[in-house]
C-alpha positions as CSV (number, residue, x, y, z in Angstrom):
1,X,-70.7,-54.1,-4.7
2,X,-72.6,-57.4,-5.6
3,X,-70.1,-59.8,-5.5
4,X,-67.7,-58.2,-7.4
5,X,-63.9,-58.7,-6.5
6,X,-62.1,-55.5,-5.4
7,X,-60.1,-53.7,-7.9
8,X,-56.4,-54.6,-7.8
9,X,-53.8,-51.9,-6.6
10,X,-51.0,-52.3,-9.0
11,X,-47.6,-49.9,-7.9
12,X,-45.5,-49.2,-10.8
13,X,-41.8,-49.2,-9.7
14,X,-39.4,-48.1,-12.1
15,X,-37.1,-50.8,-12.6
16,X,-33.9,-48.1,-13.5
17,X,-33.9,-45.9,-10.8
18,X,-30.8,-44.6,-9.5
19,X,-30.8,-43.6,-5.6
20,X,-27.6,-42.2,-6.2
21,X,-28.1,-40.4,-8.8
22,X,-31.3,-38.4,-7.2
23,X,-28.9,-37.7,-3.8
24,X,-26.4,-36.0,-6.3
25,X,-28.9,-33.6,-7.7
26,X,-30.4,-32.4,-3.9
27,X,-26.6,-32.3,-3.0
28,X,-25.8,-29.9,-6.0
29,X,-29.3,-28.5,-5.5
30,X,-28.6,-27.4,-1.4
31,X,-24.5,-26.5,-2.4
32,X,-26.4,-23.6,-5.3
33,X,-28.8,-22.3,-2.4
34,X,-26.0,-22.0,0.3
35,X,-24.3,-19.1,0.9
36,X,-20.9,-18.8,3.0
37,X,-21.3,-17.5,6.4
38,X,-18.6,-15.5,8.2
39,X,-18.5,-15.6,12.0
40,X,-17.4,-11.6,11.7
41,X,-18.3,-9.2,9.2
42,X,-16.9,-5.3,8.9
43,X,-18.8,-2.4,8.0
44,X,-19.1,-3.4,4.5
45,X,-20.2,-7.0,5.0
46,X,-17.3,-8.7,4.2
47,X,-15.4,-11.1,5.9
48,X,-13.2,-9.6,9.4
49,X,-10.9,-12.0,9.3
50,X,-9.1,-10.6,12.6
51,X,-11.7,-10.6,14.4
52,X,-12.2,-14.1,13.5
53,X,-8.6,-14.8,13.9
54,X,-9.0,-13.9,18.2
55,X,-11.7,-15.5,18.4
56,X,-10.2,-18.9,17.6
57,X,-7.3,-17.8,19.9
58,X,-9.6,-17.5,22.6
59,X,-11.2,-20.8,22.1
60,X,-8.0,-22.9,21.2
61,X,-6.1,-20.8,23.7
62,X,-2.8,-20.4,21.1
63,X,-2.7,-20.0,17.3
64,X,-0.1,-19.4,14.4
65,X,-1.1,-19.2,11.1
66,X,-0.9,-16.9,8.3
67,X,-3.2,-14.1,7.6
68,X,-5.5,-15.0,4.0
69,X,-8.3,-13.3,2.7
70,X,-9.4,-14.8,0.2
71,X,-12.9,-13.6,0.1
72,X,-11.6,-9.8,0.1
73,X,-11.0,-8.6,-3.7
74,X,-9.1,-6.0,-2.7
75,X,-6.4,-8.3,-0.8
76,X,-6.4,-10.4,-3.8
77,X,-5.7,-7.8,-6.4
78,X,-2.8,-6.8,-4.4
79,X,-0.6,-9.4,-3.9
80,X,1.5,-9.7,-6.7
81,X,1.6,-5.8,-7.1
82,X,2.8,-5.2,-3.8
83,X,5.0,-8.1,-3.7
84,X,6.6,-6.7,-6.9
85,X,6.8,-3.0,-5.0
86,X,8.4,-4.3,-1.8
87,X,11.0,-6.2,-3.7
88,X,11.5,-3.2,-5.7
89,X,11.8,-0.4,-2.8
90,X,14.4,-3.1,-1.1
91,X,16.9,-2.6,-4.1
92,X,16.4,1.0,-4.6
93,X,19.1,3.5,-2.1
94,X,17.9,4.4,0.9
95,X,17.3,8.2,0.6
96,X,15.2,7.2,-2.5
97,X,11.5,8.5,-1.6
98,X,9.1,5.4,-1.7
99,X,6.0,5.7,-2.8
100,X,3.3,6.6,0.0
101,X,5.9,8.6,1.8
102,X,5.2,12.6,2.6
103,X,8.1,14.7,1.4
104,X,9.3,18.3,0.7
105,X,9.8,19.5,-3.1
106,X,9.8,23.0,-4.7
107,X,9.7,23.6,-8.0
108,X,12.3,25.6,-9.6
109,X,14.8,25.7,-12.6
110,X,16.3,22.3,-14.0
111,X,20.0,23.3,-14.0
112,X,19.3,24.7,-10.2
113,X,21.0,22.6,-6.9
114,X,20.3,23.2,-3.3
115,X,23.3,25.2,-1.4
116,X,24.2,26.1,1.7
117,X,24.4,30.1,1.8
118,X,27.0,31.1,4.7
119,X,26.2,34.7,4.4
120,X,22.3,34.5,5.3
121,X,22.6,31.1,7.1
122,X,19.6,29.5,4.6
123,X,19.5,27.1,2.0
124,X,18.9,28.3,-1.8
125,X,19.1,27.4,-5.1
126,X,22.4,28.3,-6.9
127,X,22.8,28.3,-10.2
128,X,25.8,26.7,-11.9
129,X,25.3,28.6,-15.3
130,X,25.0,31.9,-14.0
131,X,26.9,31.2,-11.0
132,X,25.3,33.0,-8.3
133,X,22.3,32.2,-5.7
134,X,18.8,32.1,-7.4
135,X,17.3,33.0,-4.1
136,X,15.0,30.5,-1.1
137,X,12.2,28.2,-3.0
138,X,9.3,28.0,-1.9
139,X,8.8,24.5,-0.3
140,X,5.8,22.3,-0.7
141,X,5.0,19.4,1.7
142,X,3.5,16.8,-0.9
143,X,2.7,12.7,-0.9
144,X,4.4,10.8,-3.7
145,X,1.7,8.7,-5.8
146,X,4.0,7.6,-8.5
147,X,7.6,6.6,-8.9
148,X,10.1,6.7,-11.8
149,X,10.2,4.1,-14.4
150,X,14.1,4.5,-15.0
151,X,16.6,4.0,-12.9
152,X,18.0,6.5,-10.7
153,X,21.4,7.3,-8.7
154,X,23.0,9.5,-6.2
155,X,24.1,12.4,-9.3
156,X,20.2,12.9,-10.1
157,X,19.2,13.6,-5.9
158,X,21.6,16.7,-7.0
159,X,21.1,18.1,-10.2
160,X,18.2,17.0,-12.9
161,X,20.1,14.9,-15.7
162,X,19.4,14.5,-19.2
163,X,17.4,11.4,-18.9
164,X,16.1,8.3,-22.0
165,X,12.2,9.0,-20.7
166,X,9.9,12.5,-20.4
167,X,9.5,13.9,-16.4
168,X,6.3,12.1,-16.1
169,X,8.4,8.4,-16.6
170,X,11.6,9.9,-15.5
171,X,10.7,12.0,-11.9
172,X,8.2,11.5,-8.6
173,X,4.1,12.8,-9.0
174,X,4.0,14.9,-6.2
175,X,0.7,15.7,-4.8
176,X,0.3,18.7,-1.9
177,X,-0.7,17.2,0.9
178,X,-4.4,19.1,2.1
179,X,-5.4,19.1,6.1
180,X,-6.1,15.6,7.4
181,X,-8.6,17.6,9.8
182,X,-10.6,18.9,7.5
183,X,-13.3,17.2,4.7
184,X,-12.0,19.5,1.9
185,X,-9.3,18.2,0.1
186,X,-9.2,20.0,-2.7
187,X,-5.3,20.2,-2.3
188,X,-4.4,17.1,-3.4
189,X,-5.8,17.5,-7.0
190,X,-2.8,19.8,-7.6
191,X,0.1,18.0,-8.4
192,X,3.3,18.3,-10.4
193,X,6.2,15.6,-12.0
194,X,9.3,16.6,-10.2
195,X,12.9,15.3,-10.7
196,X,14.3,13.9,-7.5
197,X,17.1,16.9,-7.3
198,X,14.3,18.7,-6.5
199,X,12.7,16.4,-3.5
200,X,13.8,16.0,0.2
201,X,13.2,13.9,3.0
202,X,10.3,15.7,5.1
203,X,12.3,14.6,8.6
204,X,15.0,17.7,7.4
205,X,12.3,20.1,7.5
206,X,13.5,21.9,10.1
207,X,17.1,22.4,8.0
208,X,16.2,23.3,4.8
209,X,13.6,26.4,6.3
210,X,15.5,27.6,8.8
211,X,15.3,31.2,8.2
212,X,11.9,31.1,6.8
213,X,9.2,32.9,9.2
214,X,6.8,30.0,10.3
215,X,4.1,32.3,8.8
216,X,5.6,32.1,5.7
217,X,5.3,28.0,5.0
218,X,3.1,27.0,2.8
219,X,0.0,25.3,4.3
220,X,1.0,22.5,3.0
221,X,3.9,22.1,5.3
222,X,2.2,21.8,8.4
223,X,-0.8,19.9,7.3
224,X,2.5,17.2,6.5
225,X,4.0,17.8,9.8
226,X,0.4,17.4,11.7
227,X,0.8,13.3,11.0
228,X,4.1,13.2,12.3
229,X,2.8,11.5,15.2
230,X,0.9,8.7,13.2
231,X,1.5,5.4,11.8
232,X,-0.3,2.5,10.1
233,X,1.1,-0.8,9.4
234,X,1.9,-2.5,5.7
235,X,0.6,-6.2,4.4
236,X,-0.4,-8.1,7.5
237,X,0.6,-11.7,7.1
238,X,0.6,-13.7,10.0
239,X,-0.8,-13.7,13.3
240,X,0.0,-15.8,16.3
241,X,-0.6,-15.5,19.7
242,X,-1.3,-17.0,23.7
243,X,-4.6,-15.9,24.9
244,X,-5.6,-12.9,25.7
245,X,-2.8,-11.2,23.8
246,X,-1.5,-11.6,19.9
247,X,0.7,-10.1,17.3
248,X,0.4,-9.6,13.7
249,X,3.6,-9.7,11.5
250,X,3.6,-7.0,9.0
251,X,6.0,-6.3,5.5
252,X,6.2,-2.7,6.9
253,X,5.1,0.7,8.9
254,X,4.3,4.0,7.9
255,X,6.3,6.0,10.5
256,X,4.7,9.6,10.3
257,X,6.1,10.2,6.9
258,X,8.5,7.5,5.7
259,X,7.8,3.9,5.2
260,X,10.0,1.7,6.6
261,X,10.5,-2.1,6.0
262,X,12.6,-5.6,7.0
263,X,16.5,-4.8,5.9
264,X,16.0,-0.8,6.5
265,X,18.7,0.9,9.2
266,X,16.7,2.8,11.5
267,X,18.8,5.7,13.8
268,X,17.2,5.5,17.2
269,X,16.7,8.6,19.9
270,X,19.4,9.1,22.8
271,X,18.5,7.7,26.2
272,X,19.4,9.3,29.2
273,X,20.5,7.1,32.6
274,X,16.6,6.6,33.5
275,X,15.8,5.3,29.8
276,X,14.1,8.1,28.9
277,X,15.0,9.9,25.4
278,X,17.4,12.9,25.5
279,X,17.1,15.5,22.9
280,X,20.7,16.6,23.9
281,X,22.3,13.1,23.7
282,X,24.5,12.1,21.0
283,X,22.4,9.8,18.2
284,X,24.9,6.7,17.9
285,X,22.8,3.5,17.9
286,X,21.4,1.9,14.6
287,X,19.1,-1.3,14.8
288,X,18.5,-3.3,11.7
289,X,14.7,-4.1,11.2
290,X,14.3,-7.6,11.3
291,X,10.9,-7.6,12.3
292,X,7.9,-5.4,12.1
293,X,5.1,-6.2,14.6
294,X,1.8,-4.8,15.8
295,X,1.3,-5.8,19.2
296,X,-2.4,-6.8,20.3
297,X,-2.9,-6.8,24.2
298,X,-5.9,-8.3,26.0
299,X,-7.7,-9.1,23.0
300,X,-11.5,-8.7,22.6
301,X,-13.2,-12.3,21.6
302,X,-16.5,-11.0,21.5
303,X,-17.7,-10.9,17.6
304,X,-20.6,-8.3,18.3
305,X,-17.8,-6.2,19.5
306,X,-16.4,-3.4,17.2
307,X,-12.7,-3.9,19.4
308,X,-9.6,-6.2,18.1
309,X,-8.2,-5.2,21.9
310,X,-7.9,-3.4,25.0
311,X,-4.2,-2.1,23.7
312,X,-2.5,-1.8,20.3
313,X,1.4,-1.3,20.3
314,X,3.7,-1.3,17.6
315,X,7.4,-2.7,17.9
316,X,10.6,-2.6,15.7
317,X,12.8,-5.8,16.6
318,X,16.2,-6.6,15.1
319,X,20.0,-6.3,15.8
320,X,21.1,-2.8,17.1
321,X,24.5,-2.0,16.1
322,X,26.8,1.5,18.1
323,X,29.3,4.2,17.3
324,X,30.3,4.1,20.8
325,X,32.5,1.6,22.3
326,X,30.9,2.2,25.8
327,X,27.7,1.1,25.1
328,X,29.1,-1.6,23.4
329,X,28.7,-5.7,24.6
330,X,32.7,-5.8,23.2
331,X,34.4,-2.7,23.4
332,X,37.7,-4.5,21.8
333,X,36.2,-5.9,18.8
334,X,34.9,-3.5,16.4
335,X,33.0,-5.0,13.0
336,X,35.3,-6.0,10.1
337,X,34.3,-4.2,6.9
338,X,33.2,-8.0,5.4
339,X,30.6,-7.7,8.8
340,X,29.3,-4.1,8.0
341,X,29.1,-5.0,4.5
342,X,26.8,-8.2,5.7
343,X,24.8,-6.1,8.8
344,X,23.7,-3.1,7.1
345,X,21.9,-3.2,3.9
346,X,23.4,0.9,3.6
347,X,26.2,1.6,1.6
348,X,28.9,3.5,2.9
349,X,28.2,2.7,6.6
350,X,32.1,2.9,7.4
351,X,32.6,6.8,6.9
352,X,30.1,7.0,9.8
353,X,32.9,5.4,12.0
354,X,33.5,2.2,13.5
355,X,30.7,0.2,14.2
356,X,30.5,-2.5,17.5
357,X,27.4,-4.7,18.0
358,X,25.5,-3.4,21.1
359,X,24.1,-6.5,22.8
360,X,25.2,-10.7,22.3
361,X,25.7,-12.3,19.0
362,X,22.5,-14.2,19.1
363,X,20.3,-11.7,21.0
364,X,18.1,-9.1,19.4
365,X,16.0,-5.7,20.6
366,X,12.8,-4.6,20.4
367,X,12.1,-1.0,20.5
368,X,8.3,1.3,20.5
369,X,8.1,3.8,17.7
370,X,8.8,6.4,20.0
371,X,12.6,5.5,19.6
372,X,13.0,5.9,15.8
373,X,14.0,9.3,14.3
374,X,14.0,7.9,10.9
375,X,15.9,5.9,8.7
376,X,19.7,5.9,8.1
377,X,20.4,7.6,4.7
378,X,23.8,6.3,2.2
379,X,26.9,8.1,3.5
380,X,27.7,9.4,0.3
381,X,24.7,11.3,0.3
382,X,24.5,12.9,3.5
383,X,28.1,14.2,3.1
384,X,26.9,15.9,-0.7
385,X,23.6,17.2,0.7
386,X,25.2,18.9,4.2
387,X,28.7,18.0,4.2
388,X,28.7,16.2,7.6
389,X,28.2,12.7,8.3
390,X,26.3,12.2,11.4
391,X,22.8,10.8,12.1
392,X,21.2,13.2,14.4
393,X,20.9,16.4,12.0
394,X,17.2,15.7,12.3
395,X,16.6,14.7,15.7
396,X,15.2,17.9,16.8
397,X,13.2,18.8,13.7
398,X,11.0,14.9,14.2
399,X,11.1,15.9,18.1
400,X,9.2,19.4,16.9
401,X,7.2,17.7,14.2
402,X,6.3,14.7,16.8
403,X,5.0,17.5,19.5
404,X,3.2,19.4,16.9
405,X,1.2,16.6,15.0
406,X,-0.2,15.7,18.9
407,X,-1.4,19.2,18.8
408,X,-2.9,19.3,16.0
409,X,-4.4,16.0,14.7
410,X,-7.3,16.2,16.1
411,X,-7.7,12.2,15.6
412,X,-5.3,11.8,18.4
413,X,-7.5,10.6,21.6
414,X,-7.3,12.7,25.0
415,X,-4.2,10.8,27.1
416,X,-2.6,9.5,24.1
417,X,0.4,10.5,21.8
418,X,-0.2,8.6,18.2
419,X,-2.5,7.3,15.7
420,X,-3.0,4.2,14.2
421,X,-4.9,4.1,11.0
422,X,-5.8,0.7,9.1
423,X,-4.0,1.6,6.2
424,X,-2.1,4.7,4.8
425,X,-4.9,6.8,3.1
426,X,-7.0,6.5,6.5
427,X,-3.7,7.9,8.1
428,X,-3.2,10.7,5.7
429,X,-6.8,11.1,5.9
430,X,-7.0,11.2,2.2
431,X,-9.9,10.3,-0.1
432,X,-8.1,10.0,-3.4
433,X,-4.7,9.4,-5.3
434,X,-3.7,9.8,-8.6
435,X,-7.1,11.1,-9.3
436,X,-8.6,8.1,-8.0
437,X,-11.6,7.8,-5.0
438,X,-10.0,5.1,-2.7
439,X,-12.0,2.3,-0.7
440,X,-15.3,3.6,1.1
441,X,-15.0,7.1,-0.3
442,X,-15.4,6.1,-4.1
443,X,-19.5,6.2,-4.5
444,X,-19.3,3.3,-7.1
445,X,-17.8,0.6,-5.2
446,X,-19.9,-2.3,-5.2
447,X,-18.9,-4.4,-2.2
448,X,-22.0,-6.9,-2.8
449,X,-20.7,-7.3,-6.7
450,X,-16.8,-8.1,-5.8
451,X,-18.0,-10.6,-3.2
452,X,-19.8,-12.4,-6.0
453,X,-16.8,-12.1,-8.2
454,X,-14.5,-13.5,-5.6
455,X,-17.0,-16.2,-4.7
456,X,-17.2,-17.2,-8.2
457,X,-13.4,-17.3,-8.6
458,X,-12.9,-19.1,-5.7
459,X,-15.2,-21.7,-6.7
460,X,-18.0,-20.9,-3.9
461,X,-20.4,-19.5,-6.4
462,X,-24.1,-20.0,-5.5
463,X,-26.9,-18.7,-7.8
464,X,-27.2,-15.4,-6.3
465,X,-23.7,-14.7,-6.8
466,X,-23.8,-15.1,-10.2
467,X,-26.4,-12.4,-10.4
468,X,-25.1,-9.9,-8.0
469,X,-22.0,-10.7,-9.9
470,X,-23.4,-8.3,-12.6
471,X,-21.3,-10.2,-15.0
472,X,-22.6,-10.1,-19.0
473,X,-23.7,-13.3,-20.1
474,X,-24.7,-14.2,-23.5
475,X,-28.3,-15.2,-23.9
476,X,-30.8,-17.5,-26.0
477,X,-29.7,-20.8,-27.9
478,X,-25.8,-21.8,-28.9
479,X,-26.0,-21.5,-32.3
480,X,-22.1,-22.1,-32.8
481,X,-21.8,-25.1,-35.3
482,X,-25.2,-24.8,-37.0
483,X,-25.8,-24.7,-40.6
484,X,-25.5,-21.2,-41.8
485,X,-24.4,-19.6,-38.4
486,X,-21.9,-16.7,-38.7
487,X,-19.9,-18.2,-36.1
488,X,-16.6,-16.6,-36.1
489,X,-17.4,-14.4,-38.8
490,X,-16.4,-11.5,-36.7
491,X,-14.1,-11.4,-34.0
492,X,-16.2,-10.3,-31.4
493,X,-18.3,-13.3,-30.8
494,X,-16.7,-14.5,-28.2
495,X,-15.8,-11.2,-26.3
496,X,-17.7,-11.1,-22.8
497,X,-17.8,-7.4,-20.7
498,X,-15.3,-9.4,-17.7
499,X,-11.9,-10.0,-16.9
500,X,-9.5,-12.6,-17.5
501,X,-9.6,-14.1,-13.9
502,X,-13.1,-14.2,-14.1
503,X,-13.7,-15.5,-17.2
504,X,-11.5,-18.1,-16.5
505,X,-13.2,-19.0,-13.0
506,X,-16.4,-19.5,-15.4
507,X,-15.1,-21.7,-17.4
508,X,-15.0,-19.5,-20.5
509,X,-12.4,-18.1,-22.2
510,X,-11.2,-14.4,-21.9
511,X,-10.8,-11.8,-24.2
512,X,-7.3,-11.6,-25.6
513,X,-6.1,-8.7,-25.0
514,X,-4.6,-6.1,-27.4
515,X,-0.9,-5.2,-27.1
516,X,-1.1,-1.8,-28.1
517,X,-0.3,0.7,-25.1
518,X,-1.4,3.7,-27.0
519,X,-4.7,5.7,-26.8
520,X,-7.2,4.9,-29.8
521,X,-9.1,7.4,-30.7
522,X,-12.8,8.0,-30.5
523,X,-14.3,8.5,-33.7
524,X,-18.1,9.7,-33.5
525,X,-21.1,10.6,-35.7
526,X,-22.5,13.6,-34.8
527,X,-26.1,12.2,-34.6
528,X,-24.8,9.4,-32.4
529,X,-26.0,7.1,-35.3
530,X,-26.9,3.5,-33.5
531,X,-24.0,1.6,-35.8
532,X,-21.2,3.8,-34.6
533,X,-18.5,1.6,-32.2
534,X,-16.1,2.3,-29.5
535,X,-12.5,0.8,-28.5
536,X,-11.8,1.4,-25.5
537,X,-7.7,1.6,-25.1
538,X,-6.4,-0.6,-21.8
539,X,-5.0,1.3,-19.1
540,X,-1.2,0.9,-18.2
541,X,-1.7,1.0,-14.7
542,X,-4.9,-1.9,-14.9
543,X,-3.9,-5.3,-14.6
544,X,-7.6,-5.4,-16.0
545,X,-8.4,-7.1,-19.6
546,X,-8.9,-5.1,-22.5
547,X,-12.8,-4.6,-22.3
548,X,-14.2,-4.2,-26.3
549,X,-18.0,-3.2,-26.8
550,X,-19.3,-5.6,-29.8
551,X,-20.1,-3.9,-33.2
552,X,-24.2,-4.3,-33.9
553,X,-24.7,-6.3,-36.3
554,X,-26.7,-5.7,-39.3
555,X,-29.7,-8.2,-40.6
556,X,-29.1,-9.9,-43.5
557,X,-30.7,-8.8,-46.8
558,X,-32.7,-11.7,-48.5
């Protein structure tokens, strides 16, 4: 350069620039790119919140809180359903059979009632019109999926009434029960609406076949009875604990065949001098479930570890109330009828006899499974169904049924005497109800989609999520508002393929739904013409939004 300057360096800083702003945009940009991390996953990759829940209790040493999982779709959908169901079952009488439960049913004649036939020692159907004895039924051991929509009472567990509804709104589906050892279950596709005259408790077993050969039952029967010595535990909701062992608090327990919950009066087995259970005692203890727990001993922190714990134990704890006086903690002071009326949930608990409290006032018993024959049925009923108020008629059939399911499930480990599934089906060892594939056997469950939905309702969406969400969303330019747009000019514009809850999480509105409870019919062309539509009626047993495939629309003629 001859004696030339040197160029300038001018730096151009905007004079508007908003730090701020720019720490916003990487924040939003990092939060979208960020996907939630579990510290324990299950088989399907979602979150294992129990396993979770020991490790924290090994690391703070105690913990109490309550069991959420928010992140789980199926937990979700079922909160207000089963809170509606537990409520429900807690009204109903006692020898009512609750959904879930196993049971026997035959099916015979409507104006037909169970009887007691002195000559040949069996039960059989008797006839009222033609007044005679029809002859044995066959029994069926079955698993009620569906319970009546109108109200029942004590005259219809004896004779089918004239009732407002059909059999299918008015009686129990009953599916036969197929073998929980074996991968066909072909069984439980048969099924049949039966009134409740025509259903009994699978814990009488024992009574209502006695004079039918064992050869005889239908297979059904004892694939029922081989679960007798299994149990799985209802709606866990709340965990506490002191390192290394827990306990979960559940809303109830599937006891072989029967579910039992809080409020239910459960007859326990005889114990001899040494504690252990007598088969030839006299039943005369009752304890009032209070609480149902599922006890977690020496837990397993390790997350790599398929283990919650060393041990897993199941207790009943609550008041336990007596028949006799000499087991009683006051001999003198038998309960009023105001204080029966207030303990037992039961009706007609005084034609059992006079009732004493069996340990202090403030005190209450826990008890293992083991203990429970089953649960305490109305009075009024046991004395129309057998004609003798006791609560040990079936305390040898569960002791047979109890011995035979530890034969025969073949689930059962060496050196142990019970089961413990995760939830009923896994304890039945079924794949399907009413028709539908439950859980990890249904081939179209999507657990990468529902974790997308969930993350996008809970407001934890990231972009992925929105994709694996596989949720229809309307493409190209808004063109509501414009000049000459046919906004609103049919009334599927603003119909999206996605529920309610979803829609809503996305800040859209849902499809209303239609009120109409009825099938629509499918009208087709035969060609399958590429105008033809579809309505697609809602489901009464979906909680799901009416879901309405848009008409095509035709192009305008100019």
């Amino acid at each position: 350069m001859n004696g030339g300057s040197e160029p300038s360096v001018q730096v151009l800083t905007p004079t508007n620039h908003n730090h701020d702003s720019d720490y916003k945009i990487l924040t939003r940009v990092l939060e979208r790119t960020r996907r939630k991390k579990f510290l324990a996953v299950d088989a399907e990759g979602n979150q294992d919140v129990f396993k979770e829940l020991i490790y924290h209790l090994k690391t703070d040493g105690k913990l109490a809180r309550p069991i959420l999982e928010d992140s789980n779709m199926d937990w979700r959908a079922e909160r207000k359903l089963l809170k509606n169901h537990l409520t429900r079952v807690r009204m109903q009488h006692s020898f009512f059979p609750r959904l879930g439960e196993l049971v026997l049913w035959y099916s015979g004649p409507s104006n037909g009632e169970i009887k007691f036939h002195w000559q040949t020692q069996t039960y059989q159907v008797y006839s009222a019109k033609e007044k005679k004895f029809i002859g044995i039924p066959t029994w069926y051991g079955g698993i009620v999926t569906q319970v009546p929509e109108e109200p029942l009472n004590l005259h219809d567990a004896i004779i089918e009434t004239n009732k407002g509804y059909a059999l299918n709104r008015s009686g129990f589906r009953i599916e036969l029960f197929p073998d929980p050892n074996s991968s066909n279950k072909n069984m439980s596709t048969h099924y049949k609406y039966v009134p409740l005259s025509q259903i009994r408790p699978l814990n009488f077993w024992s009574i209502y076949l006695q004079g039918v050969k064992s050869m005889d039952f239908h297979p059904s029967i004892p694939y029922a009875l081989t679960i007798m010595s299994s149990c799985s535990m209802l709606d866990k909701y709340y965990f506490e604990g002191t390192w290394p062992n827990a306990s979960v608090l559940c809303k109830g327990v599937y006891l072989g065949a029967e579910l039992l919950i809080p409020g239910d009066g459960v007859r326990l087995m005889p114990l001899d001098r040494d504690g252990a259970i007598n088969i030839n005692g006299e039943v005369t203890d009752i304890l009032i479930i209070d609480t149902i727990e599922l006890r977690l001993m020496e837990c397993d922190a390790n997350l790599q570890s398929p283990l919650l714990s060393q041990t897993i134990t199941a207790r009943l704890i609550g008041k336990v109330y007596t028949l006799d006086p000499k087991l009683a903690f006051d001999r003198s002071t038998p309960l009023t009828d105001a204080e029966i009326t207030k303990s037992f949930e039961c009706t007609g608990m005084r034609e059992y006899g006079l009732w004493y409290l069996r340990h202090e006032p403030d005190k209450v018993t826990e008890i293992s499974l083991d203990r429970v024959i089953g649960r305490c049925f109305e009075s009024e009923y046991m004395d129309i169904m057998f004609e003798n108020v006791v609560l040990d008629l079936d305390l040898v059939g569960v002791r047979d049924a109890r011995l035979f399911g530890r034969k025969a499930d073949e689930r059962i480990a060496p050196g142990k005497e019970w089961f413990c599934g995760d939830n009923r089906l896994e304890q039945l060892g079924l794949e399907s109800v009413n028709g539908i594939e439950h859980s990890r056997c249904d081939d179209s469950r999507d657990p990468r989609m529902y974790r997308a939905i969930m993350n996008i309702i809970n407001d934890e969406a990231v972009d992925a999520d929105h994709r694996d969400s596989k949720i229809v969303r309307q493409l190209g330019r808004a063109h509501e508002g414009l000049i000459g747009s046919r906004s609103g000019y049919t009334t599927f514009d603003n119909a999206g393929k996605h529920s309610s809850m979803v829609a809503t999480a996305l800040g859209g509105e849902a499809a209303t739904p239609h009120i109409n409870t009825e099938l629509v019919e499918i009208d087709e062309t035969e060609d399958g013409d590429a105008g033809s539509s579809r309505e697609v009626a809602p489901s009464t047993d979906s909680g799901d939004e009416l879901v309405v495939v848009p008409v095509h629309k035709r192009r305008r003629q100019h």
